[in-house]
N, CA and C atoms as an extended XYZ file, in Angstrom:
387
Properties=species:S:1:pos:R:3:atomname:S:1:resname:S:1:resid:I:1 pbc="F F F"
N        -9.698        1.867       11.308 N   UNK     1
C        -9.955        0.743       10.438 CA  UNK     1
C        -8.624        0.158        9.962 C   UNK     1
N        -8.418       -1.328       10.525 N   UNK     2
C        -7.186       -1.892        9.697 CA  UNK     2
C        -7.072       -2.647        8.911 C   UNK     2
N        -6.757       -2.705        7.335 N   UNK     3
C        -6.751       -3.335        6.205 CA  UNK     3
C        -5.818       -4.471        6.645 C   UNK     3
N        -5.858       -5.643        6.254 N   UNK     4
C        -4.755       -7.117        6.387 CA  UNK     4
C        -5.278       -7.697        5.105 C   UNK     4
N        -4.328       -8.008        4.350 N   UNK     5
C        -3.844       -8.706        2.926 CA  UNK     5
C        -2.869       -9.849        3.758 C   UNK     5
N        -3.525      -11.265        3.040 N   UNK     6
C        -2.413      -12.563        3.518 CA  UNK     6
C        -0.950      -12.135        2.318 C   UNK     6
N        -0.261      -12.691        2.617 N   UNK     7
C         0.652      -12.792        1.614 CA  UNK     7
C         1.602      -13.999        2.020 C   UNK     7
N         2.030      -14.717        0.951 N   UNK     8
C         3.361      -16.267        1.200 CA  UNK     8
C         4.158      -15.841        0.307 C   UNK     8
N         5.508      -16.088        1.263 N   UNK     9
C         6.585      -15.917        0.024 CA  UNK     9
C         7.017      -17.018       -0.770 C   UNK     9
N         7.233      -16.461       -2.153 N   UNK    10
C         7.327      -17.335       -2.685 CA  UNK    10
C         8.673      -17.564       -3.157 C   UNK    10
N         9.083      -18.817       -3.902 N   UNK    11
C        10.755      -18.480       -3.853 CA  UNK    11
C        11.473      -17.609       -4.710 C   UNK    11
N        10.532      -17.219       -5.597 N   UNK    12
C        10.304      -15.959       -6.697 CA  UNK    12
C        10.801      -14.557       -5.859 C   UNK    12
N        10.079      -14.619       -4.835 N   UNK    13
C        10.191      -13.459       -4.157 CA  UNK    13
C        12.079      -13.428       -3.174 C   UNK    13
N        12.879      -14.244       -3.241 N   UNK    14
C        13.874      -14.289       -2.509 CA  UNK    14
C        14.863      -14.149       -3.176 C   UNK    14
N        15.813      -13.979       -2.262 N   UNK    15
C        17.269      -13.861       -3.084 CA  UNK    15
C        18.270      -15.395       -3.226 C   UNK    15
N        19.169      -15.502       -3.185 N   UNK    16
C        19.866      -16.960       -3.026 CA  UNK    16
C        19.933      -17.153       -1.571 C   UNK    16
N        19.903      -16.526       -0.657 N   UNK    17
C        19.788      -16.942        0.500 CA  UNK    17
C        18.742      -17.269        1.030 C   UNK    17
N        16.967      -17.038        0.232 N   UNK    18
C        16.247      -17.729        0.758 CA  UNK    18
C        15.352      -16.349        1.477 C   UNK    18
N        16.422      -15.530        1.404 N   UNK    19
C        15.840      -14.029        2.539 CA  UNK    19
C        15.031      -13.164        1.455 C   UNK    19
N        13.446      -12.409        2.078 N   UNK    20
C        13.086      -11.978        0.649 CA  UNK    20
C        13.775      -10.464        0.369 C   UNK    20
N        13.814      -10.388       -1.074 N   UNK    21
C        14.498       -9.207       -1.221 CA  UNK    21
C        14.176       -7.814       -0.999 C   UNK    21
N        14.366       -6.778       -1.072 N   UNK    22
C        14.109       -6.088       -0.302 CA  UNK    22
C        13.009       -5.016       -1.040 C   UNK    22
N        12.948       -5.130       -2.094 N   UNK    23
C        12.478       -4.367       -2.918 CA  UNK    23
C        10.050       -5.143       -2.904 C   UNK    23
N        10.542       -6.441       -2.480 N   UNK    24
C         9.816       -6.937       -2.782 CA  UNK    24
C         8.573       -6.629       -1.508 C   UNK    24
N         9.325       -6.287       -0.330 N   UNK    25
C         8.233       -5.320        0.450 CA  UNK    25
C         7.155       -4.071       -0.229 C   UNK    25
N         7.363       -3.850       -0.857 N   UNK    26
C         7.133       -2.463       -1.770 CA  UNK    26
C         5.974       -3.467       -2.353 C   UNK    26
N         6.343       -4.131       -3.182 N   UNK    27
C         5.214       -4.908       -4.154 CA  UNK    27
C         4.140       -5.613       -3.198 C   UNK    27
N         4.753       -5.921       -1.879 N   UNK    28
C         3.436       -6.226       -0.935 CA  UNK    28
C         2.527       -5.333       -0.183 C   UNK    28
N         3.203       -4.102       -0.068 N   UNK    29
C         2.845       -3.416        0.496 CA  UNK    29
C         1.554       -2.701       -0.564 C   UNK    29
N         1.789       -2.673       -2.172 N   UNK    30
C         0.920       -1.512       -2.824 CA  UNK    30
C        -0.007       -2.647       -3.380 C   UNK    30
N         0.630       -3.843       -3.441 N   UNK    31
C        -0.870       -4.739       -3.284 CA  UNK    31
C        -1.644       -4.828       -2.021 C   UNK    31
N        -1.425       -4.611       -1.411 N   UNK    32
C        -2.201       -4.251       -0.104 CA  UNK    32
C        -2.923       -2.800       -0.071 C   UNK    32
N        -2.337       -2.045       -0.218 N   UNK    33
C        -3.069       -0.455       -1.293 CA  UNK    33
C        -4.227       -0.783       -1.983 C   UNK    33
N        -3.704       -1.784       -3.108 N   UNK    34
C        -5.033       -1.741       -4.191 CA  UNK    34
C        -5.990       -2.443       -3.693 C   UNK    34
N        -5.784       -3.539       -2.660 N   UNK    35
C        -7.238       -4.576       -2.132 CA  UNK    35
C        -7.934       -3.820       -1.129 C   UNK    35
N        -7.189       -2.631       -0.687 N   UNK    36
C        -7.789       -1.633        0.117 CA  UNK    36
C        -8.714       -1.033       -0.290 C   UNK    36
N        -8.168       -0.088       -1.528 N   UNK    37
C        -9.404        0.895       -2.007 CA  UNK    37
C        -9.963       -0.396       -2.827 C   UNK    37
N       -10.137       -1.747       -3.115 N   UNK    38
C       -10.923       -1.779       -3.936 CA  UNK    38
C       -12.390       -2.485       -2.858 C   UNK    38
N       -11.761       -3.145       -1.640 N   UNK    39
C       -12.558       -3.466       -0.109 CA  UNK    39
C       -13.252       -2.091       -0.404 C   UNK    39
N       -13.332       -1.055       -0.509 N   UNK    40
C       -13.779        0.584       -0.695 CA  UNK    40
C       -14.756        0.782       -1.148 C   UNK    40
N       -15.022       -0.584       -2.418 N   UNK    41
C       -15.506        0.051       -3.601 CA  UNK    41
C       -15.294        0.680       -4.045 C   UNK    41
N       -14.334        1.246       -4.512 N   UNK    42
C       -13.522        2.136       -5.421 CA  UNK    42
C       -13.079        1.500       -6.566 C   UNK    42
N       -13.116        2.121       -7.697 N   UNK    43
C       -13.107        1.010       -8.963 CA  UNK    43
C       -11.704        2.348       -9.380 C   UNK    43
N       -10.343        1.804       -9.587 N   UNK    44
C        -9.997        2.486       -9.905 CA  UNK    44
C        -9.442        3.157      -11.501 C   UNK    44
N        -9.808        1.938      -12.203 N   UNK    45
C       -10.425        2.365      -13.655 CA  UNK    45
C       -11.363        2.955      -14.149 C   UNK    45
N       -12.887        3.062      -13.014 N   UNK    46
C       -13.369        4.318      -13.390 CA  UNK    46
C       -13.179        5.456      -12.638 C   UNK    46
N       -11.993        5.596      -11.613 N   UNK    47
C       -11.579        7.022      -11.302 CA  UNK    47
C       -10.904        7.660      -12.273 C   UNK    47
N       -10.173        6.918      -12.941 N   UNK    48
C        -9.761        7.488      -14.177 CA  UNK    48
C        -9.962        7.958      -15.347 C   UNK    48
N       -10.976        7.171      -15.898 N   UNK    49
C       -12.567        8.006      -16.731 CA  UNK    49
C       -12.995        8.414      -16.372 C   UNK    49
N       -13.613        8.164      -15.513 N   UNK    50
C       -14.944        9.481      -15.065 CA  UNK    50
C       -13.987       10.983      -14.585 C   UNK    50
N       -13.019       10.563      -12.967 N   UNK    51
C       -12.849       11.912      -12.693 CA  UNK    51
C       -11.093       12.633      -13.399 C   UNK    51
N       -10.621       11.550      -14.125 N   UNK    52
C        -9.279       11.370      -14.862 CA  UNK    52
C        -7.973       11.629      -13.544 C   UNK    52
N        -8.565       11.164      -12.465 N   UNK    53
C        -7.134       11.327      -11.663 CA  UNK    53
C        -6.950        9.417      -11.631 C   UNK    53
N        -5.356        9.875      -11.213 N   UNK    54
C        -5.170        8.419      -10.524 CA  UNK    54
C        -4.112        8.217       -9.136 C   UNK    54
N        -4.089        7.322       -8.596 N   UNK    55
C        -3.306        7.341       -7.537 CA  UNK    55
C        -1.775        7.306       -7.648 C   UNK    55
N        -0.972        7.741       -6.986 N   UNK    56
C         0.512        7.787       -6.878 CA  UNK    56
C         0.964        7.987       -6.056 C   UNK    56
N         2.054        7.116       -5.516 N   UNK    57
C         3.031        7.090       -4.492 CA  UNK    57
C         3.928        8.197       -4.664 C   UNK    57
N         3.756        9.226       -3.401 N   UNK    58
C         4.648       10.196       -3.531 CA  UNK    58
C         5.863       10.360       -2.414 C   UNK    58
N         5.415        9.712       -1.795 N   UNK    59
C         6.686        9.049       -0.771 CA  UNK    59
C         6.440        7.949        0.274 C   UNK    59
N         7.506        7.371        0.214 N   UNK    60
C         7.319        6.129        0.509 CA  UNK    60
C         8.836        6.219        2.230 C   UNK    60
N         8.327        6.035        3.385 N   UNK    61
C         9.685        6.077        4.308 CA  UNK    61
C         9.339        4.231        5.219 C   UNK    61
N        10.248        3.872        4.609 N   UNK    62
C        10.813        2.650        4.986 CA  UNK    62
C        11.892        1.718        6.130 C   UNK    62
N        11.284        0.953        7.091 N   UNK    63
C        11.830        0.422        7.787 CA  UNK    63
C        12.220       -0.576        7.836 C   UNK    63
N        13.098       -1.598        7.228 N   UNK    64
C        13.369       -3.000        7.513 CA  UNK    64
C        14.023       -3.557        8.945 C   UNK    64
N        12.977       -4.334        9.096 N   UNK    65
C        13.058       -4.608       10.859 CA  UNK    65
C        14.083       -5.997       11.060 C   UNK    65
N        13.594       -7.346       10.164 N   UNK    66
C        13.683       -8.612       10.841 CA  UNK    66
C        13.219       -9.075        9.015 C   UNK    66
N        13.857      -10.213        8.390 N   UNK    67
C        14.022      -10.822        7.495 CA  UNK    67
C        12.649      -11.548        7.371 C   UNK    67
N        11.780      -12.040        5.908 N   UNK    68
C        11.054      -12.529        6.108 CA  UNK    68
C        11.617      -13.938        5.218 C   UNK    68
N        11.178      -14.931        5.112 N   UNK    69
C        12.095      -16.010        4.317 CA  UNK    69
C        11.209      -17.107        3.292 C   UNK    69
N        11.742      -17.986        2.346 N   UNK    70
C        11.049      -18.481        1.516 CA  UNK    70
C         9.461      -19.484        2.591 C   UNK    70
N         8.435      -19.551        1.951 N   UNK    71
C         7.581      -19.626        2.756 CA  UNK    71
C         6.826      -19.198        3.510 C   UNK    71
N         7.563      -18.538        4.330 N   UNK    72
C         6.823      -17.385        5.267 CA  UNK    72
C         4.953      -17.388        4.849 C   UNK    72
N         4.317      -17.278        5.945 N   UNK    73
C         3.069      -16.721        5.873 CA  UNK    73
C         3.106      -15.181        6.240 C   UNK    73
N         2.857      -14.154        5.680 N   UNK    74
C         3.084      -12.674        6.309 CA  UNK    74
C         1.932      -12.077        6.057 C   UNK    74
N         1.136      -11.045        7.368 N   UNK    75
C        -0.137      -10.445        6.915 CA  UNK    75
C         0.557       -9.178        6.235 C   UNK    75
N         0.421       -7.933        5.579 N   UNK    76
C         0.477       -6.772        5.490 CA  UNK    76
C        -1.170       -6.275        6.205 C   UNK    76
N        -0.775       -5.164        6.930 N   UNK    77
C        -1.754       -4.436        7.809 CA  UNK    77
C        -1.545       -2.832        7.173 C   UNK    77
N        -2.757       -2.392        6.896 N   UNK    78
C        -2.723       -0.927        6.128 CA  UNK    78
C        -3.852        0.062        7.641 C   UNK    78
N        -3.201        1.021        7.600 N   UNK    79
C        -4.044        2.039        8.500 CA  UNK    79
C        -3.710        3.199        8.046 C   UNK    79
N        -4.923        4.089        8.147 N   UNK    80
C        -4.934        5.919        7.298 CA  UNK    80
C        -4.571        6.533        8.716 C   UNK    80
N        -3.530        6.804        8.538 N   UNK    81
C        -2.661        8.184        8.992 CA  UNK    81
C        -3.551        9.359        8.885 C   UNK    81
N        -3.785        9.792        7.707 N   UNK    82
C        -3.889       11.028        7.978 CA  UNK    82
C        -4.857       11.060        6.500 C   UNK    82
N        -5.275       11.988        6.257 N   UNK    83
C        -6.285       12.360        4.940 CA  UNK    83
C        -6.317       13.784        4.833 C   UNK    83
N        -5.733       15.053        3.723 N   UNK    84
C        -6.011       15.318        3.266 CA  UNK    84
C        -6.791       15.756        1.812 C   UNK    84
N        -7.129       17.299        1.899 N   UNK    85
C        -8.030       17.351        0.217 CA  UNK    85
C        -6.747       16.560       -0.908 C   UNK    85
N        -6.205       16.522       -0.722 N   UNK    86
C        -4.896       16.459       -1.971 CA  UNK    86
C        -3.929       14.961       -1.345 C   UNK    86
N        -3.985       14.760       -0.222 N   UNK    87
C        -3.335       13.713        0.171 CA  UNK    87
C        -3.780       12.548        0.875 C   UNK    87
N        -3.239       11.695        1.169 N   UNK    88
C        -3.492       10.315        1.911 CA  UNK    88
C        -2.320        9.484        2.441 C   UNK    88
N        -2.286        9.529        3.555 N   UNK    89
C        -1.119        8.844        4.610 CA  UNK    89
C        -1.554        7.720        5.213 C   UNK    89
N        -0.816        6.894        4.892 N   UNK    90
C        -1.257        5.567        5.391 CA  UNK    90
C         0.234        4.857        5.619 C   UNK    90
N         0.086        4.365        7.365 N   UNK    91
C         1.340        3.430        7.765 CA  UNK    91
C         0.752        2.043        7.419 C   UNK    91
N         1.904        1.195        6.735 N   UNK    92
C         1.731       -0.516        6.388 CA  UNK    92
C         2.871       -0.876        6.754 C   UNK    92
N         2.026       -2.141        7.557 N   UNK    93
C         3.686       -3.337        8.447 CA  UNK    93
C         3.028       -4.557        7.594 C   UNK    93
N         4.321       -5.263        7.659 N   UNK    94
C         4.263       -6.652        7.238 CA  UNK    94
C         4.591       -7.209        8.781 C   UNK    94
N         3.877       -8.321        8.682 N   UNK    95
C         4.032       -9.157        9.973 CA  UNK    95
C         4.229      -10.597        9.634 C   UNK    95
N         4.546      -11.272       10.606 N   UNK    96
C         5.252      -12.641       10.597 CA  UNK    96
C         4.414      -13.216       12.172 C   UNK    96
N         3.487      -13.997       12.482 N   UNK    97
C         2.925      -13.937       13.643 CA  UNK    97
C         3.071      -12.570       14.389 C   UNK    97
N         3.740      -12.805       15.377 N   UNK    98
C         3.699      -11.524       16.151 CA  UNK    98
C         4.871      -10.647       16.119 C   UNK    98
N         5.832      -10.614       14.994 N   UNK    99
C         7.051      -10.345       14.525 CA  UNK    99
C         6.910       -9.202       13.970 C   UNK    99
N         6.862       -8.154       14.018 N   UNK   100
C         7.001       -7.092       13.053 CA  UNK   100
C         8.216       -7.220       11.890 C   UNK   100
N         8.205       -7.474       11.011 N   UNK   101
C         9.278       -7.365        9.792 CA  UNK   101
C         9.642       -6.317        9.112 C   UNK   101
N         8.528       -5.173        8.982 N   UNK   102
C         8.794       -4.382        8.260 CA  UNK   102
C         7.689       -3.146        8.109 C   UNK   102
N         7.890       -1.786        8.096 N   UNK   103
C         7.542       -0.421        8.964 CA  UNK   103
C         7.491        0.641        7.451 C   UNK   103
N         6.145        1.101        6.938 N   UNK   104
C         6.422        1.657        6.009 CA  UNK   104
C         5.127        3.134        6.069 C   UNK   104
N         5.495        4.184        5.945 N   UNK   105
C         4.926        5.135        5.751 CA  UNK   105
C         4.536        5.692        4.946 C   UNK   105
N         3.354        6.077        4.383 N   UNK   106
C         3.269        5.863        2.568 CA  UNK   106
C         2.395        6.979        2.256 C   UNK   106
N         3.209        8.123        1.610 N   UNK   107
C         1.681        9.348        1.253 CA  UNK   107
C         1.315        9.181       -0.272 C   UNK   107
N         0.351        9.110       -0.838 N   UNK   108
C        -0.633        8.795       -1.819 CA  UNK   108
C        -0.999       10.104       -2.391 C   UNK   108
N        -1.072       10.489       -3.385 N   UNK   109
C        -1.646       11.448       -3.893 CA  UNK   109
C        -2.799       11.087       -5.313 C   UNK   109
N        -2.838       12.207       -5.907 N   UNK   110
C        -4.134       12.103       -7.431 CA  UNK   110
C        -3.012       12.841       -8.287 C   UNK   110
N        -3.401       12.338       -9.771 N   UNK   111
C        -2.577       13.135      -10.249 CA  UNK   111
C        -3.462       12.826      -11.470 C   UNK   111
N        -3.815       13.989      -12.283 N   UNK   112
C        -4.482       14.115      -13.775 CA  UNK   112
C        -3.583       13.188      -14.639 C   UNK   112
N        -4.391       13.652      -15.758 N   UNK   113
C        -3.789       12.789      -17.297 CA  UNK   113
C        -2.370       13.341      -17.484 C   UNK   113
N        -2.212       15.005      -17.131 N   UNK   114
C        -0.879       15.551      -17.377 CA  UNK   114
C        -0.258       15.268      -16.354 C   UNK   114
N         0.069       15.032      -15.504 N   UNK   115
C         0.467       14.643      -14.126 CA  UNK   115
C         0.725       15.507      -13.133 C   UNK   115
N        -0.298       16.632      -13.169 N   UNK   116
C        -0.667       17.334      -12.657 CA  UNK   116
C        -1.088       17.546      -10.910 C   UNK   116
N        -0.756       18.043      -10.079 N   UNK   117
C        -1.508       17.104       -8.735 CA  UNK   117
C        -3.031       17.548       -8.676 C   UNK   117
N        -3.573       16.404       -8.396 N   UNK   118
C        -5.143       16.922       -8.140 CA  UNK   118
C        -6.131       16.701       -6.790 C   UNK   118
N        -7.002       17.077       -6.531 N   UNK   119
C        -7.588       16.552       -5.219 CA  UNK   119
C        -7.996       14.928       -5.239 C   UNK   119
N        -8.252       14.381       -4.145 N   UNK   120
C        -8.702       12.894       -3.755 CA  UNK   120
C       -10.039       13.339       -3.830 C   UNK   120
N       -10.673       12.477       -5.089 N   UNK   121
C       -12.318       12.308       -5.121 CA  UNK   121
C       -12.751       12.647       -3.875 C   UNK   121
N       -14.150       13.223       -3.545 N   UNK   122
C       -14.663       13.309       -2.687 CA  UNK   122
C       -15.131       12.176       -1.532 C   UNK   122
N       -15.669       11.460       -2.663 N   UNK   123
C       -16.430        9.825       -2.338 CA  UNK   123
C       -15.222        9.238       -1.525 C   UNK   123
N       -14.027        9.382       -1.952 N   UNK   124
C       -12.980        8.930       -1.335 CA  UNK   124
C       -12.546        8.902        0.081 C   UNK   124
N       -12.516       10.629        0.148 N   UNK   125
C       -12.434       11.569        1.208 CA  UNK   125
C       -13.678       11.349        2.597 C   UNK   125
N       -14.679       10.902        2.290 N   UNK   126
C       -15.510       10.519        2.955 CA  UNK   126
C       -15.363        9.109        3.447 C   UNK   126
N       -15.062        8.191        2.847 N   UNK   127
C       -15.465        6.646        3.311 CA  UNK   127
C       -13.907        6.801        3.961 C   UNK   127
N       -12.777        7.404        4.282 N   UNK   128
C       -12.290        7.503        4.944 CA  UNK   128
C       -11.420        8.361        6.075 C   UNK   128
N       -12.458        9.066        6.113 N   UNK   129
C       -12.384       10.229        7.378 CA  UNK   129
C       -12.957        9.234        8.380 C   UNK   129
């Protein structure tokens, strides 16, 4: 199953050269995260009441390929790697037509109120196995 979020850059998103900055992959990429689980039905304000975990980026391995620039139309594309009880791996590219721009590997975890690590809801664990 592959998640695609549109995204345009905006000139907000660039540096003085117009090129977007680099940090700002990250912010496309975990908005692309959240329209994921929420495509899920996953409400993630009541994962947090009801089962008190929440999601967290526990590593993030990053590729910058090819510049994206003010304007740009770019999809981000999300796919699950891998799923464990406790984890979630998911590779996300940003694309530019048929351009790859940018290569990111992303493990997800739960973590309680104390920040504790905890398992991935069940309900979770299921709608994406």
């Amino acid at each position: 199953m592959v998640h695609t979020l549109p995204v345009r850059v905006y000139y907000e998103d660039t540096d003085m050269g117009g090129i977007v900055y680099y940090a700002n992959y990250l912010r496309y990429i975990e908005r692309a995260r959240s329209d994921w689980v929420r495509s899920l039905g996953v409400d993630q304000n009541a994962m947090r009441e009801k089962d008190g975990v929440v999601f967290v980026v526990r590593r993030v391995e990053a590729d910058y390929l090819k510049p994206a620039k003010f304007d740009d139309e770019l999809l981000v594309r999300t796919v699950v790697k891998a799923v464990t009880g406790v984890r979630l791996i998911m590779v996300q590219e940003v694309v530019r037509g048929d351009d790859l721009l940018f290569h990111a590997e992303v493990t997800v975890v739960c973590v309680g109120e104390a920040g504790a690590p905890a398992r991935l809801p069940a309900n979770i664990r299921r709608q994406i196995h």
